[in-house]
C-alpha positions in Angstrom: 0.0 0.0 0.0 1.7 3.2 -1.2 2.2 5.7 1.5 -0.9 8.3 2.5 -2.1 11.2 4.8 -2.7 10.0 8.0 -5.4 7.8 8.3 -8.7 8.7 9.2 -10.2 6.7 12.6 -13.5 4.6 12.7 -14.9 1.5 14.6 -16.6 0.4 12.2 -15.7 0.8 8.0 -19.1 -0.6 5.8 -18.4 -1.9 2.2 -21.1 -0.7 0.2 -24.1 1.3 0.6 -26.9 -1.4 -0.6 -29.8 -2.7 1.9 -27.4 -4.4 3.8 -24.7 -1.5 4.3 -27.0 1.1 5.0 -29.0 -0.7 7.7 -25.7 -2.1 9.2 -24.4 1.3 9.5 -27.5 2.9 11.3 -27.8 0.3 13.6 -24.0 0.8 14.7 -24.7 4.4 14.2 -27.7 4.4 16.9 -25.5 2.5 19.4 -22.6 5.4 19.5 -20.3 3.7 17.3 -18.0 5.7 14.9 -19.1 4.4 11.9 -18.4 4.9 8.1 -20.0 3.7 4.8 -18.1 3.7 1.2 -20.2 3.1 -1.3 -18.5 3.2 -4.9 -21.7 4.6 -6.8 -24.0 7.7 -6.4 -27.3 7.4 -5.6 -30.0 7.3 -6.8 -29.1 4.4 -9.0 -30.3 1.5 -10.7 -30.9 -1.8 -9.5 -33.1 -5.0 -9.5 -34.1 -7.1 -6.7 -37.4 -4.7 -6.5 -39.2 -7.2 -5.0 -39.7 -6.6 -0.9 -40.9 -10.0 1.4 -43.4 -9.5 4.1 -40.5 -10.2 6.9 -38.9 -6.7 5.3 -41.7 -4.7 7.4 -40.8 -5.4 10.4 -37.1 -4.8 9.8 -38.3 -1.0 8.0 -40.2 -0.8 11.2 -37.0 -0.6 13.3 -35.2 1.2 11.0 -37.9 4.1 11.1 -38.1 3.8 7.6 -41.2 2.4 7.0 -43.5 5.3 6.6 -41.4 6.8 3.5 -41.1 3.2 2.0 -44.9 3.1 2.0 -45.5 6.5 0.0 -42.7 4.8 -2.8 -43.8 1.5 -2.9 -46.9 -0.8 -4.5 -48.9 -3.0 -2.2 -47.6 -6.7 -2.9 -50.2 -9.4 -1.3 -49.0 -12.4 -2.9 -47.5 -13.8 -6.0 -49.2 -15.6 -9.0 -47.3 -18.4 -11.0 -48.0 -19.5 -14.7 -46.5 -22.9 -16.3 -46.5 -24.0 -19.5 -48.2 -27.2 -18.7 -51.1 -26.1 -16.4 -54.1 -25.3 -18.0 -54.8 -22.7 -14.8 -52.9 -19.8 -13.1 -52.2 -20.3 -9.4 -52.4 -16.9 -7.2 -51.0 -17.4 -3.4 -51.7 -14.8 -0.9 -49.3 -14.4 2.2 -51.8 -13.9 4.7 -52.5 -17.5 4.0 -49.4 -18.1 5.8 -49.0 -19.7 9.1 -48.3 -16.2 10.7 -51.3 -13.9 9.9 -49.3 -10.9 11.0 -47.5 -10.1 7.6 -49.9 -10.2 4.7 -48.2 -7.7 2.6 -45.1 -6.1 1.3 -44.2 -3.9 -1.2 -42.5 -3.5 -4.9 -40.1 -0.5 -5.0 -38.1 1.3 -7.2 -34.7 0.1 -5.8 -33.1 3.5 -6.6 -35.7 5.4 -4.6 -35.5 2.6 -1.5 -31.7 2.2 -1.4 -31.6 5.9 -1.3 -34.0 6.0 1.4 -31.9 3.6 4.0 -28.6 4.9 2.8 -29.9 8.9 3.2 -31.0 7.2 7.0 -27.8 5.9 7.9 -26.5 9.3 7.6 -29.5 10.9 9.6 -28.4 8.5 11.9 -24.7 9.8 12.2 -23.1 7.5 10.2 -20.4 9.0 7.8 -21.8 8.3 4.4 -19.3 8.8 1.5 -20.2 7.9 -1.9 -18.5 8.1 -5.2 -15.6 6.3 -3.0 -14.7 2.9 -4.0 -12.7 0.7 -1.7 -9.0 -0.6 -2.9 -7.5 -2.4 -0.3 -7.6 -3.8 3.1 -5.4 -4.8 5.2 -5.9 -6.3 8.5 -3.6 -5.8 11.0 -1.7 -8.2 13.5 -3.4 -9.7 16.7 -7.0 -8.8 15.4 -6.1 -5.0 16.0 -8.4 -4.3 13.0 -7.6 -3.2 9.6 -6.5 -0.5 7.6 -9.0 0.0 4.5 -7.6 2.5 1.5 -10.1 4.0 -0.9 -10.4 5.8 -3.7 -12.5 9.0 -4.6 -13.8 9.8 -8.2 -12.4 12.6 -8.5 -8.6 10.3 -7.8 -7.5 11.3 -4.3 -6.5 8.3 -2.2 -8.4 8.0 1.8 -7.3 5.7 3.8 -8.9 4.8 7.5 -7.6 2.6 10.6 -11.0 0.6 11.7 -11.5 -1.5 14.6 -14.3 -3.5 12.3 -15.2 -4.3 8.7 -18.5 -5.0 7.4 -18.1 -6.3 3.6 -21.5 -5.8 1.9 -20.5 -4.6 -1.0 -23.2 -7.2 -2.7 -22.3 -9.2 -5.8 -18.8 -7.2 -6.2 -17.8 -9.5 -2.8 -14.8 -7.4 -2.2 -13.1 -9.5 0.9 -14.5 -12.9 -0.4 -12.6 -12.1 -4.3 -9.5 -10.9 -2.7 -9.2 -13.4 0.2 -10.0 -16.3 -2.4 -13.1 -17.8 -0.4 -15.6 -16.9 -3.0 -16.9 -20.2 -5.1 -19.2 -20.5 -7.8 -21.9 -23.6 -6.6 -21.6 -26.5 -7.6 -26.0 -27.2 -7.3 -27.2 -24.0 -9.1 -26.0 -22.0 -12.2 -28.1 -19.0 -13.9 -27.5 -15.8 -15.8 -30.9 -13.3 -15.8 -31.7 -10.8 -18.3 -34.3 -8.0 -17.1 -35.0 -4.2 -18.2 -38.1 -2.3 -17.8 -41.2 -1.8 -19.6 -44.2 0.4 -19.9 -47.6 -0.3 -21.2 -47.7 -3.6 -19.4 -50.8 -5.6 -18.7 -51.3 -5.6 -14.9 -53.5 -6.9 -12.7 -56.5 -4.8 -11.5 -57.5 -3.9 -8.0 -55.9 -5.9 -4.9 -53.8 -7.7 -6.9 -52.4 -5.1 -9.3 -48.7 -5.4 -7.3 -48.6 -8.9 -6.8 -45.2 -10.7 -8.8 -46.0 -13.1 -11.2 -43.4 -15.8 -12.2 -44.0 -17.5 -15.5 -41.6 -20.7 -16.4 -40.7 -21.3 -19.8 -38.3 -24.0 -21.5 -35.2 -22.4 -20.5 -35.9 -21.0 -17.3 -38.1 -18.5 -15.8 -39.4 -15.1 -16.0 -40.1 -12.4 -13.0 -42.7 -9.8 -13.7 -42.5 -6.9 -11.3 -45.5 -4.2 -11.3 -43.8 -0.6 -10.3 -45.8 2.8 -8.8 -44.4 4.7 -11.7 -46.1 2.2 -14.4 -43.0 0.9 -15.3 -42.7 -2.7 -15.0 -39.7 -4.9 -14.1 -39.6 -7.9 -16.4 -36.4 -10.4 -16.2 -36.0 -14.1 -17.6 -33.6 -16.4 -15.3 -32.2 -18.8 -17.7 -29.5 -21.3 -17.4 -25.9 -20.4 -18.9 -26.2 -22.2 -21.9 -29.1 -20.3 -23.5 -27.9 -16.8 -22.9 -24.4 -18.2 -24.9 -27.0 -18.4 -27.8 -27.2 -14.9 -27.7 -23.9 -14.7 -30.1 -23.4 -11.6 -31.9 -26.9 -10.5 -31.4 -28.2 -6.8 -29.7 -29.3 -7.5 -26.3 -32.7 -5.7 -27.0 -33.5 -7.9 -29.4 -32.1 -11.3 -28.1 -34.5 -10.6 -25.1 -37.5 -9.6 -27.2 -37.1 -12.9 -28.8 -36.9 -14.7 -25.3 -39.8 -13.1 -24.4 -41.7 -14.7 -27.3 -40.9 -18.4 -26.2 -43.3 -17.7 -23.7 -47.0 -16.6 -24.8 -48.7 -16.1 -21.7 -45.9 -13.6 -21.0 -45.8 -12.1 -24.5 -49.5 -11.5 -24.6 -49.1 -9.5 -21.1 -46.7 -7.6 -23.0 -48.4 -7.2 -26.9 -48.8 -3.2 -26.2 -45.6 -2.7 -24.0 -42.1 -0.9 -24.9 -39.0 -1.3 -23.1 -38.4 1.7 -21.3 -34.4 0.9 -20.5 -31.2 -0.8 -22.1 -31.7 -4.5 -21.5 -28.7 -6.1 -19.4 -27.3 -9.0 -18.5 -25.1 -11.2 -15.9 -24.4 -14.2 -14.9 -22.4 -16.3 -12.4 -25.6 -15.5 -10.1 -24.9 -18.9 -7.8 -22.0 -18.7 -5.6 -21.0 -18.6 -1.7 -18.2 -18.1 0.2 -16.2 -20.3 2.4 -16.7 -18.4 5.7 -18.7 -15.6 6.8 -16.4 -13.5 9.1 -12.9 -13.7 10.2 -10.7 -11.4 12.3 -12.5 -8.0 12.7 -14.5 -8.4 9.3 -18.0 -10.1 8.6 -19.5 -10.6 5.2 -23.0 -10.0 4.6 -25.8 -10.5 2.2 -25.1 -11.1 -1.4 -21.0 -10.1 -0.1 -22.0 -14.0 1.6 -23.9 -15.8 -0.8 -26.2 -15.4 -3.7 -28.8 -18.2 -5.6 -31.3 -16.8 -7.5 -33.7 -14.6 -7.3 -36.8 -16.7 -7.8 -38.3 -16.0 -4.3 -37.2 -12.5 -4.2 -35.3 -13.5 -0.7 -32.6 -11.2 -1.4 -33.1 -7.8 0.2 -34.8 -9.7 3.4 -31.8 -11.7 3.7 -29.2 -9.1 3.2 -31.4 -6.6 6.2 -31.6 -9.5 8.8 -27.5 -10.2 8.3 -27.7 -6.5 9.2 -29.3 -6.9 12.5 -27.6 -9.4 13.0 -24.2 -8.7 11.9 -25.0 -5.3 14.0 -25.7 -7.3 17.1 -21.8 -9.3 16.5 -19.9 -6.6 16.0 -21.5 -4.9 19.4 -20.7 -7.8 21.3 -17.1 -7.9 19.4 -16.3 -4.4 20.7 -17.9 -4.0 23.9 -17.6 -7.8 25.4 -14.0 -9.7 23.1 -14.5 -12.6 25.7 -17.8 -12.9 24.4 -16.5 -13.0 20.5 -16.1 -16.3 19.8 -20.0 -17.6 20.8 -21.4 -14.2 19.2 -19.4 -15.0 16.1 -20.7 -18.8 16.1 -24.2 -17.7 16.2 -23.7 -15.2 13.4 -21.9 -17.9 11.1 -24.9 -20.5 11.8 -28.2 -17.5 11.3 -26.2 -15.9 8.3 -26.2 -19.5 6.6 -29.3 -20.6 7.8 -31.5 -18.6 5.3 -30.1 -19.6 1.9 -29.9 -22.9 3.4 -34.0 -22.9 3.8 -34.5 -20.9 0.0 -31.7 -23.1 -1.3 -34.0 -26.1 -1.1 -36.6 -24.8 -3.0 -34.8 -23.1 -5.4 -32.5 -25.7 -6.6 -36.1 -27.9 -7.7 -38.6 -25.0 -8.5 -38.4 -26.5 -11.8 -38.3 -29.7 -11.6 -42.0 -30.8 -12.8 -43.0 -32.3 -9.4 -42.4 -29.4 -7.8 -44.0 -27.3 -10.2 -47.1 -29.5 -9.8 -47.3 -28.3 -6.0 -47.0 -24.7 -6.5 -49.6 -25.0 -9.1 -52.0 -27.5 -6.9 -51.0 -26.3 -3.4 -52.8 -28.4 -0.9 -52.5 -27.9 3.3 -52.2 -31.3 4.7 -50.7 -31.0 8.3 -51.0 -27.2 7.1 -47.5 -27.8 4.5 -49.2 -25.1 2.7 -49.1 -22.5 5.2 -45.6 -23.7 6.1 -44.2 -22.9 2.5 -46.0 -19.6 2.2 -44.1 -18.5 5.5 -40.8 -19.6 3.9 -41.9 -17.6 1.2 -42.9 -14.7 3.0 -39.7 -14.0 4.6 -40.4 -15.7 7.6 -37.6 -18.3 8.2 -35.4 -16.5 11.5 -38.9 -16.2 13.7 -40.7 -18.3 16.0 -43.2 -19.8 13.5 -43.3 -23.5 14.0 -43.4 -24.4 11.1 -40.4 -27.2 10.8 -42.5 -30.1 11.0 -44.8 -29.1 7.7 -42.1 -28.3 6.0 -40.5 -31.6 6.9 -43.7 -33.0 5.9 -43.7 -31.1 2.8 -40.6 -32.6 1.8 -41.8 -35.9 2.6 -44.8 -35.4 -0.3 -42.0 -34.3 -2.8 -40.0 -37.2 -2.5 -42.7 -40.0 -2.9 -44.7 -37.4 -5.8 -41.2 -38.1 -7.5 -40.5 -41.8 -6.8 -44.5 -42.0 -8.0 -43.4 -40.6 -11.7 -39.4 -41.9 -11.4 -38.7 -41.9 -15.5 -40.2 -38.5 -15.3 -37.8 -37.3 -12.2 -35.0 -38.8 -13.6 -35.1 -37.3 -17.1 -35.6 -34.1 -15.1 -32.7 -34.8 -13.0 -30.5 -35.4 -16.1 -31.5 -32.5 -17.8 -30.5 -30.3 -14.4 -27.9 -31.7 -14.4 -27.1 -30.8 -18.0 -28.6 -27.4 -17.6 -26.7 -25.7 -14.6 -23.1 -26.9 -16.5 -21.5 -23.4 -16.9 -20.2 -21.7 -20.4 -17.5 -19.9 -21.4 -18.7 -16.3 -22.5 -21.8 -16.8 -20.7 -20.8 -15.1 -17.1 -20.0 -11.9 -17.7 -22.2 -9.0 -17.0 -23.1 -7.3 -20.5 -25.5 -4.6 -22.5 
């Protein structure tokens, strides 16, 4: 590290300035902590992942932030899903979930509702800097803490000695790329292509907000109503079709993706794509450990494995709180480290661990037939629409039905074996990754 002014002084440095940054930072902000946030970008910007879960509210609640998320976002009760193979739509509600407490949530603009936690952090006290892009860290002997150097837009060099680091700088995984623990997984592979439109067919009334997730033969689309009447429209497709792409303008390879799935195109006969298509890949991947000496990772800086349940942003907020709550008992009680660092490692892994599951066989056709004929023996349908609300770190007892839920998957796909195993092959085939296929590109 090239010599600098004299380092600035923190207890705790923040890595980005997503959902996960910006709530760690006021937490560790209302507890008296020193605290600073780098965040590379400017906001407002872009960003998908507009889709909140009804286990968000309560974590807005705490914040304070939930009255100005309310006036930006659109009422989300539930989520509709469409297959190729069904004759029928299937429409779940979340109040329908074992808790009744959180029937709703919201879709937002992610550049209004980053902005609206990151602006909070630094009501809070926090010391938000953006446009300042983190180069280096370097942690220093006996778990003294590190010394972080970062770089402005306009080229000067900063440089600060921290007690603590919080890496949640999202899918750019600062510590996890330079510390080599970062892994692409083995189970799951996807790239996504999204922009958005206007003139979508929505929904009317109640429902107007709700997602809707359509399969298709090469994956699966998102469709994201917006307050503004855009509408966020991505397809999640395994690497090998978005290599088909070739030479050809994104706009246009995405129309044509589009079109490989009618009930989708129909929705969208009258719309025009507002932005730029884009595209990325590499979407499934984890790291090898969540914290280390004075640093934690959170959210996507963790893990990432597709967005299918819109799990993201809920997951990312709760390692907040409870990456908040570590680093407090790190600083305030070091014989207490070790236990507090335990029970982070085993919460922050515990979510994908429960979404993972589902994700890795929402299309596999067995699977697909449940979603699309939910039943509630021993209440396995209130079970999975808690998962699916968010609620996976609360009290809900809903372990046994989801057990039990498991149980009916497994004999539904030793009751059709030729189909399950053709399936299996063809996962297997599918989730292969491709050269040219994992880079981010417009």
């Amino acid at each position: 590290m090239p010599p600098l002014i004299k380092p600035s002084e923190c207890d705790v440095l923040v890595i980005g300035g997503g959902p996960a940054g910006s709530t760690a930072a006021t937490l560790l902000a209302e507890r008296g902590y020193k605290v600073t946030l780098l965040e590379k970008a400017h906001h407002p910007r872009f960003h998908i992942g507009e889709s909140l879960l009804p286990a968000n509210l309560p974590l807005l609640e705490k914040l304070g932030v939930a009255d100005a998320v309310r006036a930006i976002g659109m009422e989300k009760w539930g989520a509709r899903f469409v297959s190729p193979v069904h004759a029928h739509e299937q429409t779940i509600e979340f109040a329908d979930a074992w808790d009744k407490s959180m029937p709703m949530s919201y879709q937002v603009r992610r550049s209004e509702f980053d902005e609206i936690l990151i602006r909070n952090a630094a009501k809070k006290n926090a010391n938000v800097i953006e446009g300042c892009q983190v180069k280096e860290v370097v942690f220093l002997s006996d778990s003294k803490g590190a010394l972080v150097q970062a770089r402005h837009d306009d080229g000067r060099l900063e440089s600060w000695n921290t007690r603590f680091v919080l890496d949640a700088s999202g899918r750019d995984t600062f510590l996890g790329n330079r510390l080599k623990i970062k892994n692409s997984s083995k189970k799951h592979n996807s790239t996504a292509i999204y922009a958005h439109f206007t003139g979508a067919k929505r929904d009317v009334g109640k429902q107007e907000g709700d997602i809707t997730i359509f399969w298709f033969a090469h994956g699966w689309f998102w469709f994201i109503p917006l307050t503004d009447g855009l509408t966020s429209i991505g397809a999640v497709t395994w690497p090998y079709y978005l290599k088909t792409r070739a030479q050809k303008p994104l706009d246009d390879f995405f129309e044509e993706t589009i079109a490989l799935c009618p009930q989708l195109a129909q929705r969208l006969e009258d719309a025009r794509m507002q932005t730029a298509a884009e595209a990325t890949g590499n979407f499934s991947y984890a790291c090898e450990r969540t914290h280390g000496d004075n640093y934690l990772l959170l959210g996507d800086a963790f893990a990432f494995i597709d967005p299918v349940f819109s799990s993201g942003v809920m997951l990312a907020m709760q390692n907040a709180f409870d990456g908040a709550d570590t680093v407090d008992t790190c600083l305030r009680h070091p014989g207490q480290a070790a236990s507090a660092l335990k029970k982070f490692d085993q919460r922050l892994r515990h979510g994908p661990k429960i979404f993972s599951w589902f994700i890795y066989r929402v299309t596999n056709p067995t699977m697909r037939d449940m979603f699309m004929n939910p039943a509630n023996p021993f209440r396995v349908k209130e079970a999975l629409l808690s998962v699916l609300a968010g609620d996976v770190y609360g009290t809900t007892p809903t372990r046994r039905s989801i057990v039990i839920f498991k149980v009916i998957y497994y004999l539904g796909s030793l009751f059709t074996l030729k189909r399950t195993f053709l399936a299996w092959k063809m996962r297997r085939r599918n989730i292969r990754p491709v050269d040219g296929a994992v880079a981010t590109v417009r």
